[in-house]
N, C-alpha and C positions, 0 to 999 in steps of 0.2 A: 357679526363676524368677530371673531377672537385672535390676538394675535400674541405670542409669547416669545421672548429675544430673550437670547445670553449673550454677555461679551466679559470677556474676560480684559476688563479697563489699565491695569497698571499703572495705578493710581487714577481715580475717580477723578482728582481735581486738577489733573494733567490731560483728563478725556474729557473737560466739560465742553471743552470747543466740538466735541465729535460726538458724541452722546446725547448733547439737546437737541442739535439741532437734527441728528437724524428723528429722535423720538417726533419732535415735531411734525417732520415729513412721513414717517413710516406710521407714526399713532400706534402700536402697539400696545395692548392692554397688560401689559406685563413684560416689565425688562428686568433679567436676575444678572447679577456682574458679581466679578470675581477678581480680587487682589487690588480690592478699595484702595488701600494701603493708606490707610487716614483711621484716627482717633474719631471715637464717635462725636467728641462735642466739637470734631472740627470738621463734622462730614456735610456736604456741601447740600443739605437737603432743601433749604429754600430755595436754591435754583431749580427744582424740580416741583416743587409747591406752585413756582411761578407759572409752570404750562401746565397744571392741574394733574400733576402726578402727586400720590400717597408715595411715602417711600419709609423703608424699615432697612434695618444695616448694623450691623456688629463687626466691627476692626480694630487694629490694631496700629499705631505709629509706625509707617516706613514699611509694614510685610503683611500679607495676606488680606483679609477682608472681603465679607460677602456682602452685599445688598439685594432689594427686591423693590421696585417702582413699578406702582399698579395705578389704573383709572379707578379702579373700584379699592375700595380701603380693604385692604388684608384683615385675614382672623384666624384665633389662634397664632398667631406668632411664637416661633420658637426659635433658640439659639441652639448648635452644636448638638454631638453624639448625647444618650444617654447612658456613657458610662466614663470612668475617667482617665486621661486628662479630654474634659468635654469640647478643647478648642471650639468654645465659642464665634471664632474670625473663620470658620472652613466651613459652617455649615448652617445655611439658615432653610428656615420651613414656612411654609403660610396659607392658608385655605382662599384661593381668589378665584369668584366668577366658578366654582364649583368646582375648582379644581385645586387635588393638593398638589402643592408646588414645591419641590425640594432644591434647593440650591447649592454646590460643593465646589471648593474649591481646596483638591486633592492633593497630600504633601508631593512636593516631587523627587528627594529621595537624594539628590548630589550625586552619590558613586555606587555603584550594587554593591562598594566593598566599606560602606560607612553605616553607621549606627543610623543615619537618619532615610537608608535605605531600607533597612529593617523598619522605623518605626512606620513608614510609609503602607510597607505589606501588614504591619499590625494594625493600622488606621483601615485599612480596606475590608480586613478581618471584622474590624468593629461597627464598620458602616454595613457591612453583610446583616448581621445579628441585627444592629438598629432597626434598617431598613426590613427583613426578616419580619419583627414583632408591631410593627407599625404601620406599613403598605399594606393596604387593599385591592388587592390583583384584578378585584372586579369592577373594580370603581373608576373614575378620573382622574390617574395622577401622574404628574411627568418630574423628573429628574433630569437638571441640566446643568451643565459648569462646564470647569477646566478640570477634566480626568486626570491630567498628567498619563495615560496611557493611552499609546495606539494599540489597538486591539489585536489586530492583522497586517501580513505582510503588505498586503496593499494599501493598508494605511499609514507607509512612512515610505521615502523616496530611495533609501536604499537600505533593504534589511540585513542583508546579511553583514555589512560595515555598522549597522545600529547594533545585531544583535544583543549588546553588553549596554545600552545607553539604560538607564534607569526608568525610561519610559515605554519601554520595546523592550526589555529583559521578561525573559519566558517566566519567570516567581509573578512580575507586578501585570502580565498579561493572564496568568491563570486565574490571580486574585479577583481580576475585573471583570472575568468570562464566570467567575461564579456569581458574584453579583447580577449578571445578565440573568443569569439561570433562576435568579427567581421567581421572573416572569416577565424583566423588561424586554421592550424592543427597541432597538436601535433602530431609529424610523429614516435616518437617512443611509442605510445601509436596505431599507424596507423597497426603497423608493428607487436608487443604486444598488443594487447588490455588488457590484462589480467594473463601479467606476472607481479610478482614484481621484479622490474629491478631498483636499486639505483643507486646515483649519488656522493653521498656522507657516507662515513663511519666513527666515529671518531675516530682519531688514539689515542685518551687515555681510549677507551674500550680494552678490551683484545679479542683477536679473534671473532673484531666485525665482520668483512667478513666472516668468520664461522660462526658464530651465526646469519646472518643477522639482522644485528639492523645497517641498513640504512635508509635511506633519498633519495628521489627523487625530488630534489630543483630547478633541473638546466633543460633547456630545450633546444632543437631545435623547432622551428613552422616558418612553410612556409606556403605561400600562396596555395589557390588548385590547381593552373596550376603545381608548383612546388612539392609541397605534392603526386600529384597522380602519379608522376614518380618515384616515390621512392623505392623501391625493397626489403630492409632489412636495419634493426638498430640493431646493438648489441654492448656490452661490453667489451672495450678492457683493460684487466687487469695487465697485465704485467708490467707497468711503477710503478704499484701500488706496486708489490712486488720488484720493484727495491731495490740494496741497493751498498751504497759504502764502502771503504775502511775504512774509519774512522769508522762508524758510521748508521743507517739505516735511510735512507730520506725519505721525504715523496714521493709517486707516483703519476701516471694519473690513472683516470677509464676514458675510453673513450666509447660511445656511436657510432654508426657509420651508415652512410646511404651510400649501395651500389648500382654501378650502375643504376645512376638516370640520365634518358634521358632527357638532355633539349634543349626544342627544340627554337630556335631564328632564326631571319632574315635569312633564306639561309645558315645555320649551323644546323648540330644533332652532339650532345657530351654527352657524357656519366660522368655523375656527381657523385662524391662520394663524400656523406657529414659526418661528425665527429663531435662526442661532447666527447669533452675533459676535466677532470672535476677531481676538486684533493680530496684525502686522505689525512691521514697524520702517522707519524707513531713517538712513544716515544722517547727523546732526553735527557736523566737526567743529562747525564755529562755535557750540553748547557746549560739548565735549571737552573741547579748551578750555570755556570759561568754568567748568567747574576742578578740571586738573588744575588748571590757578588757585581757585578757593584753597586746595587741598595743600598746595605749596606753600602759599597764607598759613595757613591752617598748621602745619607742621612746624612753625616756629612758636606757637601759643603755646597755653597751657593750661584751657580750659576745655569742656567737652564738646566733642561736634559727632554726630552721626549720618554717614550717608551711605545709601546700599549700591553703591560702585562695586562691580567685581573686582576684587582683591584689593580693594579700598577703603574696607568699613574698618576705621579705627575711630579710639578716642585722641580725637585732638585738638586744639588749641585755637578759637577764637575769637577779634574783638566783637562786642555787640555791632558793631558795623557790618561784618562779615557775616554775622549770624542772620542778620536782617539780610543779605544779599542770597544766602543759602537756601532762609525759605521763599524765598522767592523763585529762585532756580528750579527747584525741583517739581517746580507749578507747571515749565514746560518744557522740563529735559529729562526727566526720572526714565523716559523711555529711552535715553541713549546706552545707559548699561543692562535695561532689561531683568529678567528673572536671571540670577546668576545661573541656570543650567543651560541657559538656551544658546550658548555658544558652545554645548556640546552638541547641537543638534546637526552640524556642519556634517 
């Protein structure tokens, strides 16, 4: 049996409470994550060494980054588009267990009326062509991440009030349906056609899981040899209503594909694949203490960076403070989120 997870982590070493210990329980042969948001030589790989996971990953301090944690050692490894700028931190590749594994984690664009809405639909343009001269449509190979696009009406809680959101805007849904069109299948759409199944909830709605005012952003798509063996996808929720001692954390929604036969050279194994894909859930007493820092912080005159929505300045503080910073961000970085996701209201 084969099993392959995404989750899109929001900093890797803010998910290491949520991420070991499910690997441990679920064993997945392949977990791809998305928006590491860690420096490579700070990225937390011997915690994953420790429970016999390989793991490969190119990031960046504080924004985006991909990874890929396998039982079996990855090959061929590659980083980013091949053409330029190759953002290496959006996109990593790797041949595991027979299969190619593509990992993205897709710009998301801020406003349809900002430059970095355009580069977004130019990124998509560029992963077309990649994807284009390097997939083999006949072969094993799946593609999973954080889309930043819902595809379809049924894949966001209210569309016609989204229409204009950068992730549901008709330009970055056409881009994405061409990319489908080159031959992948969206297997849990294969599996559903016409359920709404989300992927993402915000954790500063109030019983947005109740209420469904979700998001379906993130995806699995495999090739048809791969796709057609596919048997069932569903929602695993439980990591989502995790919570700790302290304080209530964010969770996984995971997606699942079971018992999927594939078949290779003088080998049949039975494949189960997973999309793993987070929540997040209220942190106020966190919240506080890093609006403190930042009050700290605005009387110095040194450099400090953190990626708070309408937060991120250079400012001021003592090594004391800097020592308390990174420490914070190890388990509150989830309480400001990706700066867009408060548009997703």
């Amino acid at each position: 049996m084969l099993k392959i997870a995404t989750f899109n982590v929001n900093s890797i070493r803010s998910r290491l409470h949520i991420v070991i210990p499910w690997l441990k329980e679920n064993k997945p042969d392949i977990l791809c994550m998305q928006e590491t948001k860690v420096e490579n030589r700070k990225f937390p790989e011997a915690d994953f060494h420790r429970i016999g996971y390989h793991v490969v990953f190119s990031g960046s301090k504080g924004r985006n980054g991909v990874a890929i944690a396998s039982l079996e050692e990855p090959e061929d490894v590659t980083f980013g588009l091949d053409s330029e700028p190759r953002d290496e931190d959006r996109l990593i590749r790797a041949k595991i267990a027979g299969i190619d594994v593509i990992n993205t984690y897709v710009p998301q664009g801020f406003r349809i009326d900002s430059d970095k809405y355009i580069y977004k639909l130019q990124w998509l343009e560029r992963l077309y062509h990649y994807l284009q001269r390097t997939v083999d449509f006949s072969s094993f190979a799946v593609w999973c991440g954080d889309m930043n696009v819902a595809p379809e009406p049924i894949d966001v809680h209210s569309p016609e009030k989204l229409k204009n959101h950068v992730c549901f805007h008709e330009d970055a849904r056409k881009a994405y349906k061409k990319l489908l069109s080159l031959g992948f299948v969206d297997v849990l759409r294969k599996i559903h056609p016409e359920e709404r199944i989300y992927t993402f909830y915000d954790y500063r709605v109030k019983g947005a899981i109740e209420r469904g005012l979700g998001w379906r952003v993130d995806a699995i798509l495999a090739t048809p040899p791969l796709a057609e063996r596919c048997v069932d996808c569903y929602v695993d929720i439980k990591p989502r209503l995790a919570e700790n001692r302290q304080t209530t954390f964010p969770s996984l929604q995971s997606l699942m594909f079971r018992e999927k036969q594939i078949f290779q050279p003088s080998v049949l194994s039975t494949m189960k694949i997973s999309i793993v894909l987070p929540a997040y859930n209220e942190a106020r007493r966190l919240r506080s203490a890093v609006e403190e820092v930042f009050k700290a912080a605005e009387k110095r005159d040194t450099i400090l960076r953190l990626s708070l929505p309408k937060m991120v300045r250079e400012t001021g503080l003592t090594e004391l403070q800097q020592s308390l910073l990174q420490a914070i961000p190890e388990f509150c970085i989830f309480t400001p989120m990706r700066d867009w996701e408060e548009e997703r209201l």
